[in-house]
mmCIF file of the C-alpha atoms, coordinates in Angstrom:
data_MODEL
# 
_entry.id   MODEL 
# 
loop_
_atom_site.group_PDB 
_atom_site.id 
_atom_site.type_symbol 
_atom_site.label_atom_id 
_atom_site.label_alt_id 
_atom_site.label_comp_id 
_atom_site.label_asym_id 
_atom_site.label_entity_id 
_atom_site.label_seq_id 
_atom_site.pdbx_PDB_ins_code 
_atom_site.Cartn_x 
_atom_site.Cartn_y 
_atom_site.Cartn_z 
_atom_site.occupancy 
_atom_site.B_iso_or_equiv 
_atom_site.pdbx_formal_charge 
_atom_site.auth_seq_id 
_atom_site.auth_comp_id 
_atom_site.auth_asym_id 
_atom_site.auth_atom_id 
_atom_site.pdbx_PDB_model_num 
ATOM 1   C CA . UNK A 1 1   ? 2.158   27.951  -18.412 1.00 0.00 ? 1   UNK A CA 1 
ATOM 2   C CA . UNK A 1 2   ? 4.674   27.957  -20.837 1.00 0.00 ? 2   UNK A CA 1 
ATOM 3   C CA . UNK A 1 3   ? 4.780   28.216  -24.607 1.00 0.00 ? 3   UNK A CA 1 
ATOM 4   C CA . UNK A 1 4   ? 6.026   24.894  -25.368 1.00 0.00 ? 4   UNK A CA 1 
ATOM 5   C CA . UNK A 1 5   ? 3.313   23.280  -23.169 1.00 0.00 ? 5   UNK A CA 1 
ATOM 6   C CA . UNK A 1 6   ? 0.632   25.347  -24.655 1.00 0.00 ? 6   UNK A CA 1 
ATOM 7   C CA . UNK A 1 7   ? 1.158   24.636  -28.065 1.00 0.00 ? 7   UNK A CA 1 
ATOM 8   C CA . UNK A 1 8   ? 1.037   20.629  -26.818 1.00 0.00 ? 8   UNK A CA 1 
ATOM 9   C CA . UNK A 1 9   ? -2.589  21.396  -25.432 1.00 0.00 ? 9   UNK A CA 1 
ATOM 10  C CA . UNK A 1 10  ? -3.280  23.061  -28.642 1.00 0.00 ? 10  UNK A CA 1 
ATOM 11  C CA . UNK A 1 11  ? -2.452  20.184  -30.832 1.00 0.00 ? 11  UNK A CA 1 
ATOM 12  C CA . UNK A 1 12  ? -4.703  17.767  -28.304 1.00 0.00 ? 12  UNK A CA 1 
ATOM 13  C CA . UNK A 1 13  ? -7.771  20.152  -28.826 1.00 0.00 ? 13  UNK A CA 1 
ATOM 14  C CA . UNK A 1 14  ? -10.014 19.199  -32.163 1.00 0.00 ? 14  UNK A CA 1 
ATOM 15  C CA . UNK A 1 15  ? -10.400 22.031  -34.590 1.00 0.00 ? 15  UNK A CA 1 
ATOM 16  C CA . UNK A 1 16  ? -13.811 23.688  -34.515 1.00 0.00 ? 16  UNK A CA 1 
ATOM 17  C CA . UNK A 1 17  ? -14.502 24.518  -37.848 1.00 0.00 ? 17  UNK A CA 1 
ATOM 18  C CA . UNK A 1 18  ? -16.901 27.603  -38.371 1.00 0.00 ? 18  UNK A CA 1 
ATOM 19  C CA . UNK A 1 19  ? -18.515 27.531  -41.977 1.00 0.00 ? 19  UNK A CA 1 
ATOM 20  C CA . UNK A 1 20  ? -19.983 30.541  -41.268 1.00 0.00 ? 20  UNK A CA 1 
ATOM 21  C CA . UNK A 1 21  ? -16.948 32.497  -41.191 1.00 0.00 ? 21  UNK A CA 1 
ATOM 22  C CA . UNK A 1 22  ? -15.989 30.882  -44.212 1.00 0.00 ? 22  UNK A CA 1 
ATOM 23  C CA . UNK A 1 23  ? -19.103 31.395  -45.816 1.00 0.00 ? 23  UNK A CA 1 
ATOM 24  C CA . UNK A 1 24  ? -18.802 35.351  -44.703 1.00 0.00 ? 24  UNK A CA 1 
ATOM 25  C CA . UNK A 1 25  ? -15.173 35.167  -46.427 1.00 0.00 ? 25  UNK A CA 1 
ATOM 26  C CA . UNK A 1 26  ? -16.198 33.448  -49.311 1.00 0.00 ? 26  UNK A CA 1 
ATOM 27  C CA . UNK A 1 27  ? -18.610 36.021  -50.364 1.00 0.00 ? 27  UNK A CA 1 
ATOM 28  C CA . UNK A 1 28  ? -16.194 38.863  -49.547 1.00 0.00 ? 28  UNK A CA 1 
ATOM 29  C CA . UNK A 1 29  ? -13.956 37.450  -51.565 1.00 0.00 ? 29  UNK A CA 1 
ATOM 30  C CA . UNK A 1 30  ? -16.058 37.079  -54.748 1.00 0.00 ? 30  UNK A CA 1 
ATOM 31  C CA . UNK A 1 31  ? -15.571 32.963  -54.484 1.00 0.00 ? 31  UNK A CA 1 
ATOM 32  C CA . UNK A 1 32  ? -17.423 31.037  -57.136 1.00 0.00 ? 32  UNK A CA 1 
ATOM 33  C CA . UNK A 1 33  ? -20.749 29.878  -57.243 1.00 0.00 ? 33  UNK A CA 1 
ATOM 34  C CA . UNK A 1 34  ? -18.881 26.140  -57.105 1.00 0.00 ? 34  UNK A CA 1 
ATOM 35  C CA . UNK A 1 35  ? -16.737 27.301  -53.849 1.00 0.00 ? 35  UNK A CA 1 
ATOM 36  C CA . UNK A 1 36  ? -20.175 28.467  -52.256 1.00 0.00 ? 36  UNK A CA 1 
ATOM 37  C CA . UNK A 1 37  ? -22.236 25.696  -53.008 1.00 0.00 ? 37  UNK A CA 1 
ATOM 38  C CA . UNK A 1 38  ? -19.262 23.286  -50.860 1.00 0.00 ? 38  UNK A CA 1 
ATOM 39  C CA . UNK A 1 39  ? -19.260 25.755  -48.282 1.00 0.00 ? 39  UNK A CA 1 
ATOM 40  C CA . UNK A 1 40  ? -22.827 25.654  -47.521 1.00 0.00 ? 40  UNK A CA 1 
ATOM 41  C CA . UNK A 1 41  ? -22.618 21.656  -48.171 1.00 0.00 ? 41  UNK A CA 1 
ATOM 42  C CA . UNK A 1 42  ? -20.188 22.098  -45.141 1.00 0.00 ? 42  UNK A CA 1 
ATOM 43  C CA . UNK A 1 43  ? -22.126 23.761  -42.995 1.00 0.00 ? 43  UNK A CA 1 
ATOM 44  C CA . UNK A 1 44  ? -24.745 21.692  -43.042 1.00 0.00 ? 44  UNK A CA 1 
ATOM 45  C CA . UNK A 1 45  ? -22.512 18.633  -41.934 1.00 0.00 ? 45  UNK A CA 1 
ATOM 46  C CA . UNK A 1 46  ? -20.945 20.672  -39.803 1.00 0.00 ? 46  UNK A CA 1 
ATOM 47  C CA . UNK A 1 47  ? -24.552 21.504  -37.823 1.00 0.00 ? 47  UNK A CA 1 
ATOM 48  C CA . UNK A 1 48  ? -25.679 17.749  -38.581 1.00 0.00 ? 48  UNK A CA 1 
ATOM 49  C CA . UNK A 1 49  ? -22.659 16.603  -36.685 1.00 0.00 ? 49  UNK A CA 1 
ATOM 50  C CA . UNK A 1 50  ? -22.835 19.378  -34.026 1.00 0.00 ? 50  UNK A CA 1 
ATOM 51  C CA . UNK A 1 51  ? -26.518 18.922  -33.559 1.00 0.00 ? 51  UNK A CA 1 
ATOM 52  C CA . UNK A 1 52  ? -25.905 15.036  -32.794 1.00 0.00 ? 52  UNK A CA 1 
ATOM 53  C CA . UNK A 1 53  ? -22.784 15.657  -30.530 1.00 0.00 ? 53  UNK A CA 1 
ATOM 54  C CA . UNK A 1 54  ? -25.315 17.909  -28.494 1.00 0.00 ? 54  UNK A CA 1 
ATOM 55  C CA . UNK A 1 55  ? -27.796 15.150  -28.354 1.00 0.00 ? 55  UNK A CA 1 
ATOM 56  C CA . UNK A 1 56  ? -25.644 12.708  -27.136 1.00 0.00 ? 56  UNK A CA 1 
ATOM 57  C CA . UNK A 1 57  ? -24.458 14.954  -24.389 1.00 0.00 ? 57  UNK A CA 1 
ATOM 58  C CA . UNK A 1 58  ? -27.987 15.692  -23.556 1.00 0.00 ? 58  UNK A CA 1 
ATOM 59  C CA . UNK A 1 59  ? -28.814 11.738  -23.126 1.00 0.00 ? 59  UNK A CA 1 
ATOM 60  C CA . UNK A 1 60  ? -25.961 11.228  -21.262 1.00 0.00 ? 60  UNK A CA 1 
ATOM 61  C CA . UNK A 1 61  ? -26.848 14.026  -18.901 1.00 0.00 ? 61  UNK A CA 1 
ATOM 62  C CA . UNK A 1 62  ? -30.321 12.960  -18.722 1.00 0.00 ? 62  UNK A CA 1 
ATOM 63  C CA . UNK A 1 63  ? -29.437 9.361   -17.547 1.00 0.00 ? 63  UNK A CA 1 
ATOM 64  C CA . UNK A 1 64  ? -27.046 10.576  -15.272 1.00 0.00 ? 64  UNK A CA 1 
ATOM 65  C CA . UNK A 1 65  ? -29.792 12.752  -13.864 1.00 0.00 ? 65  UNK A CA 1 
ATOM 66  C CA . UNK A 1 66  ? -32.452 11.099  -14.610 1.00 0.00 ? 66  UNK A CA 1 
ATOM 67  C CA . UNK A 1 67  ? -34.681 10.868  -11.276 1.00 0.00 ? 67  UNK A CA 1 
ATOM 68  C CA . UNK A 1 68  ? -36.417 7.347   -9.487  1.00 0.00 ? 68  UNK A CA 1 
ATOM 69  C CA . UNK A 1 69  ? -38.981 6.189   -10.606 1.00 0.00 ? 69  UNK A CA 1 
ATOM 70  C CA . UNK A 1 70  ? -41.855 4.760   -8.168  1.00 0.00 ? 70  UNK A CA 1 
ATOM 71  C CA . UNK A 1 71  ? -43.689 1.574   -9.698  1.00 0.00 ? 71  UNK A CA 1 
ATOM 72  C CA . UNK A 1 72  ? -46.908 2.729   -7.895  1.00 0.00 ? 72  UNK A CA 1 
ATOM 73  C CA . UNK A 1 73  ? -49.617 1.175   -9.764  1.00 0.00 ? 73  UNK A CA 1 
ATOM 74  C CA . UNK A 1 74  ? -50.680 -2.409  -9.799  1.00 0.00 ? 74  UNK A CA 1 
ATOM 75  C CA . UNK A 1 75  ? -52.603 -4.282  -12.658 1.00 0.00 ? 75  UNK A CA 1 
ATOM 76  C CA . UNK A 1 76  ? -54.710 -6.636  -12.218 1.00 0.00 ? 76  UNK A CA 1 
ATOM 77  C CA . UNK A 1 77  ? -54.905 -9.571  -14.999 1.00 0.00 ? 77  UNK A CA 1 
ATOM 78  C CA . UNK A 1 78  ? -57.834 -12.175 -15.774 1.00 0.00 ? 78  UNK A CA 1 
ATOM 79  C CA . UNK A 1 79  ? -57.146 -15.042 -17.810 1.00 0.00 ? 79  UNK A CA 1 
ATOM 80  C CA . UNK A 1 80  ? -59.516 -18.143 -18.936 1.00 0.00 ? 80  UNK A CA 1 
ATOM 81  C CA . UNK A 1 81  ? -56.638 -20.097 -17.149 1.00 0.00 ? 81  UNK A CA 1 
ATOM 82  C CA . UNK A 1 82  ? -56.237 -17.837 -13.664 1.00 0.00 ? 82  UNK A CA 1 
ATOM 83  C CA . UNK A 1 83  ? -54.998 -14.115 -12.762 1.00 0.00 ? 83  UNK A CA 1 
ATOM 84  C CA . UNK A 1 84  ? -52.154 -12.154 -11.584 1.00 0.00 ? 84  UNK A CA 1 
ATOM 85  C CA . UNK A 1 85  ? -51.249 -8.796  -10.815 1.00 0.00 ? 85  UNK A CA 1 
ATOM 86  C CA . UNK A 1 86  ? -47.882 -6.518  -11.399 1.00 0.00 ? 86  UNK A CA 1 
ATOM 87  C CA . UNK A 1 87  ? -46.540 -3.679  -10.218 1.00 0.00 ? 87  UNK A CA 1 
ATOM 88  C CA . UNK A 1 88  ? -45.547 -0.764  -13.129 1.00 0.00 ? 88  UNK A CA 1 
ATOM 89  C CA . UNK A 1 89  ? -44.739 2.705   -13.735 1.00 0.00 ? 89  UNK A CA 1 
ATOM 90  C CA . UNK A 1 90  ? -47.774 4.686   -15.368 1.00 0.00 ? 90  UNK A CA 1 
ATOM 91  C CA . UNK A 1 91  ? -46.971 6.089   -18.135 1.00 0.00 ? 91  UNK A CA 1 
ATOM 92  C CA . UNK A 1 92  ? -47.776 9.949   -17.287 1.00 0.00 ? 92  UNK A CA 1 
ATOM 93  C CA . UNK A 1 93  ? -45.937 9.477   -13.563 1.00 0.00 ? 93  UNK A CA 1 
ATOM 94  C CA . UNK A 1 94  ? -42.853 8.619   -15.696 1.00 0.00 ? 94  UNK A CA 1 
ATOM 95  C CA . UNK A 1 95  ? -43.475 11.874  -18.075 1.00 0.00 ? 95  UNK A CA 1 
ATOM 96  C CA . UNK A 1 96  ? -44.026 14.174  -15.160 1.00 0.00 ? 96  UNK A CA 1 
ATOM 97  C CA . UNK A 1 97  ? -40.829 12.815  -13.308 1.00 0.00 ? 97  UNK A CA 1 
ATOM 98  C CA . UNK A 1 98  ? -38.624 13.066  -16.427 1.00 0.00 ? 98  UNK A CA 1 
ATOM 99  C CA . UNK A 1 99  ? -40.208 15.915  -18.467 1.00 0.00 ? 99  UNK A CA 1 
ATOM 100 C CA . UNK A 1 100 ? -38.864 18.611  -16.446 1.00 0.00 ? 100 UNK A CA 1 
ATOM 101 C CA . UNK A 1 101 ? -35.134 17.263  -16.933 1.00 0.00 ? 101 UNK A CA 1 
ATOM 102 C CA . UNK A 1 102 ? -36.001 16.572  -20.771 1.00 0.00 ? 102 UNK A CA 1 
ATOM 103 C CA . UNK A 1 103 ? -36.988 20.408  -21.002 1.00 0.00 ? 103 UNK A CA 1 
ATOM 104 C CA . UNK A 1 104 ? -33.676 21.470  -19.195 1.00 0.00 ? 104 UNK A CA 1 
ATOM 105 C CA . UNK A 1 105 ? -31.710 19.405  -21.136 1.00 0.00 ? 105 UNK A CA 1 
ATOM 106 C CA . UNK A 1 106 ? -33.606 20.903  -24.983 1.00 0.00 ? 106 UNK A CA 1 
ATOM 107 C CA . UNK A 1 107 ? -34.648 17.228  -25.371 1.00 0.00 ? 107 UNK A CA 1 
ATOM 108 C CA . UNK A 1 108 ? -38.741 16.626  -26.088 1.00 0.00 ? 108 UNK A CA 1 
ATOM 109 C CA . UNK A 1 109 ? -40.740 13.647  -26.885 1.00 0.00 ? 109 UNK A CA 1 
ATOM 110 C CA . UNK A 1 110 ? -43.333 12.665  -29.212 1.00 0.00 ? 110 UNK A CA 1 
ATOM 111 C CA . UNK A 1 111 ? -44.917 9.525   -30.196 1.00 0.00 ? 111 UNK A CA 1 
ATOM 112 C CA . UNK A 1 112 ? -46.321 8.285   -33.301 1.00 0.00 ? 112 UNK A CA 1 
ATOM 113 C CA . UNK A 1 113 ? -48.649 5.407   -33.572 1.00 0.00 ? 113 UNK A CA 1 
ATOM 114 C CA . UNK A 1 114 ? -51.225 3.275   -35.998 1.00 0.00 ? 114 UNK A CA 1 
ATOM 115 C CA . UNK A 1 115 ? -53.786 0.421   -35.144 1.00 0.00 ? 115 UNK A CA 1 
ATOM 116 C CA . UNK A 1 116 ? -53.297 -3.229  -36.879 1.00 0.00 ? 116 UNK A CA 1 
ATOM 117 C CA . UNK A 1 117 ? -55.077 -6.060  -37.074 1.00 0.00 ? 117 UNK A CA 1 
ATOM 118 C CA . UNK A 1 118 ? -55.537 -7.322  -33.112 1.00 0.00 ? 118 UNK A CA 1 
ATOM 119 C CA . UNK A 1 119 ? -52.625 -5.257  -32.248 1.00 0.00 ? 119 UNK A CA 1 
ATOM 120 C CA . UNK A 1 120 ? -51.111 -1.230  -31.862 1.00 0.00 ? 120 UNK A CA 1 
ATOM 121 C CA . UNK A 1 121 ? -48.080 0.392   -32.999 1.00 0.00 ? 121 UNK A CA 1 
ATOM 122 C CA . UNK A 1 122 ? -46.238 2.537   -31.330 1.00 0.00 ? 122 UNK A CA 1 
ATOM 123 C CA . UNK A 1 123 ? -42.988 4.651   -31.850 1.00 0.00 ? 123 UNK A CA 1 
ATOM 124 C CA . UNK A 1 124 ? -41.429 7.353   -29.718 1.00 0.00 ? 124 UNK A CA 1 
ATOM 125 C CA . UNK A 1 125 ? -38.906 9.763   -31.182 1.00 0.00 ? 125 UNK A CA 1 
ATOM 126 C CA . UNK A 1 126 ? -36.822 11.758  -28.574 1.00 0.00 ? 126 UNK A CA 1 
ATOM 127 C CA . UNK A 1 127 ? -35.232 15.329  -30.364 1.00 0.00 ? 127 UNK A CA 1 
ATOM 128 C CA . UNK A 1 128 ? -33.078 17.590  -29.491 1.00 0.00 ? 128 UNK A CA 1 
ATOM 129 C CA . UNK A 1 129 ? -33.060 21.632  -30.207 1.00 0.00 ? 129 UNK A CA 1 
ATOM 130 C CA . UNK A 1 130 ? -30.271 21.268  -32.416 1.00 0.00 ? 130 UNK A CA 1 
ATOM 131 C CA . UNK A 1 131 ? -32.423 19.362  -34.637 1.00 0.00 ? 131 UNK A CA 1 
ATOM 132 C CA . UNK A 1 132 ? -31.199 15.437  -34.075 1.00 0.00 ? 132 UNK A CA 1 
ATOM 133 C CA . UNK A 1 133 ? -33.318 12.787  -32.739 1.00 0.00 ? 133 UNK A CA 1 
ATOM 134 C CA . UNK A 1 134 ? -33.104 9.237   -32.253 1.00 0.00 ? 134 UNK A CA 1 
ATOM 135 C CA . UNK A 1 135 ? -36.458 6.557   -32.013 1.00 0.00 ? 135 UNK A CA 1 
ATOM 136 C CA . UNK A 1 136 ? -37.039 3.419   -29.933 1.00 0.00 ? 136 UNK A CA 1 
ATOM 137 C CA . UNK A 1 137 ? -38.339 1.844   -33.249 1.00 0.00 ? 137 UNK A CA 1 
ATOM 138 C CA . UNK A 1 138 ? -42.024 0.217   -33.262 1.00 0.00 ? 138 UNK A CA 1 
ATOM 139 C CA . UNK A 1 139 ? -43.316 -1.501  -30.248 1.00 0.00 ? 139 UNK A CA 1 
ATOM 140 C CA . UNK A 1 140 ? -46.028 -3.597  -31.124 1.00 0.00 ? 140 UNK A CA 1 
ATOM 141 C CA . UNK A 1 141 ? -48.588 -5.124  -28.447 1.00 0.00 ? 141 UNK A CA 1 
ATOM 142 C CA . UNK A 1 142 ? -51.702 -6.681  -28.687 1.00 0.00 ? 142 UNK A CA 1 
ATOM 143 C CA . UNK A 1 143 ? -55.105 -5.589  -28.265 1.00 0.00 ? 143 UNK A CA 1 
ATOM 144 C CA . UNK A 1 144 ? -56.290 -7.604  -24.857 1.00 0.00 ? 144 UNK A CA 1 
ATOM 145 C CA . UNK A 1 145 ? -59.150 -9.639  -25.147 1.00 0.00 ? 145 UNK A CA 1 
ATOM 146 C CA . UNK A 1 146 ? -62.225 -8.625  -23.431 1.00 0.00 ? 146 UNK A CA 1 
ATOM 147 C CA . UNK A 1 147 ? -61.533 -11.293 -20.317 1.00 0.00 ? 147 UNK A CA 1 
ATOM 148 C CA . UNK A 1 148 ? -58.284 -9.440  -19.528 1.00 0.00 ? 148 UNK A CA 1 
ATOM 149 C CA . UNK A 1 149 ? -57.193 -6.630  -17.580 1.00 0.00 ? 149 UNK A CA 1 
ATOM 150 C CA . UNK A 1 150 ? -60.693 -6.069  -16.393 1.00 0.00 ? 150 UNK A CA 1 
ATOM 151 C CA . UNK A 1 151 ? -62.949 -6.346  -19.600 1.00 0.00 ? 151 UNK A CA 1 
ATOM 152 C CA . UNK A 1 152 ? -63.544 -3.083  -21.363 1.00 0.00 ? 152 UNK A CA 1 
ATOM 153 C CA . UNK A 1 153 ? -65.278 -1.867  -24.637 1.00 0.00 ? 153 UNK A CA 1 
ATOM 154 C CA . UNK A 1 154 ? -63.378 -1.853  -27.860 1.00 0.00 ? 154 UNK A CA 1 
ATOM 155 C CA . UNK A 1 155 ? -61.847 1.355   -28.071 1.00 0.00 ? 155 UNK A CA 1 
ATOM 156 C CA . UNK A 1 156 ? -60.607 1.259   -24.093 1.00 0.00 ? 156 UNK A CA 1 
ATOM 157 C CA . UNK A 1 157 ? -58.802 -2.434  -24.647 1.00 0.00 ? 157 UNK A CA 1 
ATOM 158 C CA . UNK A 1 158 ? -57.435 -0.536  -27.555 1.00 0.00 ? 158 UNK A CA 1 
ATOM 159 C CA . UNK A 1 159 ? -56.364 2.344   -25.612 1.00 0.00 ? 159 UNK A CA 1 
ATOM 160 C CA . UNK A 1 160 ? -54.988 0.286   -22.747 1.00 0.00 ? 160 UNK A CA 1 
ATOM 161 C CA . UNK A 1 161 ? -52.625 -1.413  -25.010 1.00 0.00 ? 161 UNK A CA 1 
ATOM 162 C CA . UNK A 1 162 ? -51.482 1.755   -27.090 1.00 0.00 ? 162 UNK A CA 1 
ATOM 163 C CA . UNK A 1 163 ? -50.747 3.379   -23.546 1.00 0.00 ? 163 UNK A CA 1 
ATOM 164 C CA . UNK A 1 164 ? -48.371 0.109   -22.716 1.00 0.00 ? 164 UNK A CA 1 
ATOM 165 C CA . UNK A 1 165 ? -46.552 0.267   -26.006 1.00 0.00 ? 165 UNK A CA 1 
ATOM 166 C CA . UNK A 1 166 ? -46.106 4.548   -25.891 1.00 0.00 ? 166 UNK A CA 1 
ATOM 167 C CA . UNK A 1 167 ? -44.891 3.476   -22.420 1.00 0.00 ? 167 UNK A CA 1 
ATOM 168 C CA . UNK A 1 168 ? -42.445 0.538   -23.225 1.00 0.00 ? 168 UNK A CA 1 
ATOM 169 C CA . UNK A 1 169 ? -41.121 3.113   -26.538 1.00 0.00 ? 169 UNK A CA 1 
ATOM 170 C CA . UNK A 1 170 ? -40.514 5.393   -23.987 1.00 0.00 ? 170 UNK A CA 1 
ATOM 171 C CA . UNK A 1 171 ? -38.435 3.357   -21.309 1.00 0.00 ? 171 UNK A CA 1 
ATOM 172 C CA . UNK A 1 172 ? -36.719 2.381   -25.041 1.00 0.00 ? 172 UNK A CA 1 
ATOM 173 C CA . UNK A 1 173 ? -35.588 5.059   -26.484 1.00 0.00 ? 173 UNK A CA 1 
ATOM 174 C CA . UNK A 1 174 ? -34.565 6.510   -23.088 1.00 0.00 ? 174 UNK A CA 1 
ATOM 175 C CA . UNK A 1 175 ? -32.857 3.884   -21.764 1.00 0.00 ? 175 UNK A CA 1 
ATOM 176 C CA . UNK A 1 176 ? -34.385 3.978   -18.277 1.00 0.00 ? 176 UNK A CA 1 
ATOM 177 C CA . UNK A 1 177 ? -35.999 1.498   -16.422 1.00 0.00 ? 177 UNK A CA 1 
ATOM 178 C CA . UNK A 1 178 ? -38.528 2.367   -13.753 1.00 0.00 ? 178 UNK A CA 1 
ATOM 179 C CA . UNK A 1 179 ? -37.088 0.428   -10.144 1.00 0.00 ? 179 UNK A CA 1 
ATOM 180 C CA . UNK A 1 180 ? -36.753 -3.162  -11.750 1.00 0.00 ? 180 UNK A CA 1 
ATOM 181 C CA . UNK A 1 181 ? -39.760 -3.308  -13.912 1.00 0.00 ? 181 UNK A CA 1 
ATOM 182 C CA . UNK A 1 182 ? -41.356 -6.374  -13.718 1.00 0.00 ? 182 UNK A CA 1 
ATOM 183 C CA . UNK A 1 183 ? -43.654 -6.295  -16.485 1.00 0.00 ? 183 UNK A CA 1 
ATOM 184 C CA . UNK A 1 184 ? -41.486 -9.411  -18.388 1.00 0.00 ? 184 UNK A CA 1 
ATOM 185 C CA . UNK A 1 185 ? -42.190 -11.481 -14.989 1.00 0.00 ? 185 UNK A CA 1 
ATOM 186 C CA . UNK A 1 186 ? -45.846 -9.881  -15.816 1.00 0.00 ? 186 UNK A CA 1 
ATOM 187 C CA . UNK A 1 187 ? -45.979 -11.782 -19.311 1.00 0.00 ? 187 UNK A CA 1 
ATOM 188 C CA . UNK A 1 188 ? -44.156 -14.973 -18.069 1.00 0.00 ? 188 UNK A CA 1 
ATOM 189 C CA . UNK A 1 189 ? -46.882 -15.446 -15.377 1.00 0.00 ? 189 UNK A CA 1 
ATOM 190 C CA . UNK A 1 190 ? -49.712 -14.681 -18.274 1.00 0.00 ? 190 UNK A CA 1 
ATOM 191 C CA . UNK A 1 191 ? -48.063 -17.061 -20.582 1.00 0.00 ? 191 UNK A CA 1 
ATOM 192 C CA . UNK A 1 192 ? -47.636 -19.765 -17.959 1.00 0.00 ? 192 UNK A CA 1 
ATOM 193 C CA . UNK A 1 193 ? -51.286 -19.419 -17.098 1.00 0.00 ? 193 UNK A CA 1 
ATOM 194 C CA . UNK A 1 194 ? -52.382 -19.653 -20.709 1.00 0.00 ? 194 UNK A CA 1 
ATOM 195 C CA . UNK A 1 195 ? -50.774 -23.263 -21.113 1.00 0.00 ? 195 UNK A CA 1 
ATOM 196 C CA . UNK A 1 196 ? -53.173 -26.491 -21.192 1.00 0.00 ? 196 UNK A CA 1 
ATOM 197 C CA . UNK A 1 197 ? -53.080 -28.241 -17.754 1.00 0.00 ? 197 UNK A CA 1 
ATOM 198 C CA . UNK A 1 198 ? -51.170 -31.960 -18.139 1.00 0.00 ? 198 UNK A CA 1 
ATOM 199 C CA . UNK A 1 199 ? -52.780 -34.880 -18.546 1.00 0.00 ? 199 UNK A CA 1 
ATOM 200 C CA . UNK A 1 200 ? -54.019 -36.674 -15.839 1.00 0.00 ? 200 UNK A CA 1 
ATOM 201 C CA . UNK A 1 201 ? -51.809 -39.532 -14.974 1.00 0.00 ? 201 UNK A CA 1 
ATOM 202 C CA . UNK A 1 202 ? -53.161 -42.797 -16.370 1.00 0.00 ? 202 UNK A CA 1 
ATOM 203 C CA . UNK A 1 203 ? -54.375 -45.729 -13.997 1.00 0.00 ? 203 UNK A CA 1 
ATOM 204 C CA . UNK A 1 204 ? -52.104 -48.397 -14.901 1.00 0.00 ? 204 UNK A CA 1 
ATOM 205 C CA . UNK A 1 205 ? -52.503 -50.649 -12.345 1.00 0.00 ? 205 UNK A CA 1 
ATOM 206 C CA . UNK A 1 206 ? -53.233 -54.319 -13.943 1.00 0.00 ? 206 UNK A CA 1 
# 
């Protein structure tokens, strides 16, 4: 390769900078307190940045890689109005398909959550080992009532629905989708069955 196209490539390539070696210099040097207090303000931008570049990479990998996911477990919904049922992804299949990939990759997951009134919070943060992470947000959903999704005491209805919104945070924050979920045909079908009947049609004959 020769000179003149090297330098080109070396022009193209960003420059890396390494606060640490300035840091090291700096205190050889005998810098001022000012000149070391911006250097170590540049580091940590410099890791901030780094540490979100990796992230990003990491994601990108992780959908790229990111393995199928079999809907293999059917709900079963009861309604005052009727029932239905939908296929879905449980929520620990999808963590033992993926987690493997997210460990590979220096990516983990946690969840945080609270309990409202008739409904659940949750939010799932994915991080990387650099130190960056990114959340889905909060994903609300409501406590069922006892008539759905097979009765249940208190505390199960309430776990049920925390489990759906960890789940849906997850598929969120992830960006993946488990074989064409069809959970939002799921809720059309519940909210179709939870409108009135029409009216009879009046006799009008005179």
């Amino acid at each position: 390769m020769s000179d003149a196209v090297a330098t080109r490539k070396a022009e193209v390539l960003p420059v890396r900078l390494d606060p640490q070696t300035l840091l090291m210099k700096a205190v050889e040097s005998n810098a001022s307190i000012e000149i070391m207090e911006r250097l170590v303000a540049l580091a940590k931008d410099v890791r901030e940045v780094q540490a979100k570049e990796a992230y990003h990479t990491a994601m990108a990998e992780f959908q790229k890689r990111c393995p199928v996911i079999d809907k293999s477990s059917k709900a079963n919904i009861y309604t005052a109005r009727g029932s239905y049922t939908y296929s879905y992804a449980p929520l620990d299949k999808i963590m033992v398909a993926i987690r493997p990939l997210l460990a590979e990759l220096g990516l983990t997951v946690t969840w945080t959550s609270r309990e409202e009134a008739n409904h659940v919070v949750a939010r799932c943060r994915v991080a990387h080992v650099l130190g960056y992470s990114e959340d889905s947000g909060d994903v609300s959903m409501p406590i069922p009532d006892p008539q759905e999704r097979g009765g249940g005491n208190p505390a199960q209805r309430s776990g049920s629905a925390l489990t759906y919104a960890k789940r849906y945070s997850l598929l969120n924050v992830t960006g993946i989708t488990p074989e064409d979920d069809d959970d939002a045909q799921a809720v059309g079908a519940k909210r179709a069955a939870q409108q009135p009947a029409p009216p009879e049609p009046k006799d009008v004959t005179p």
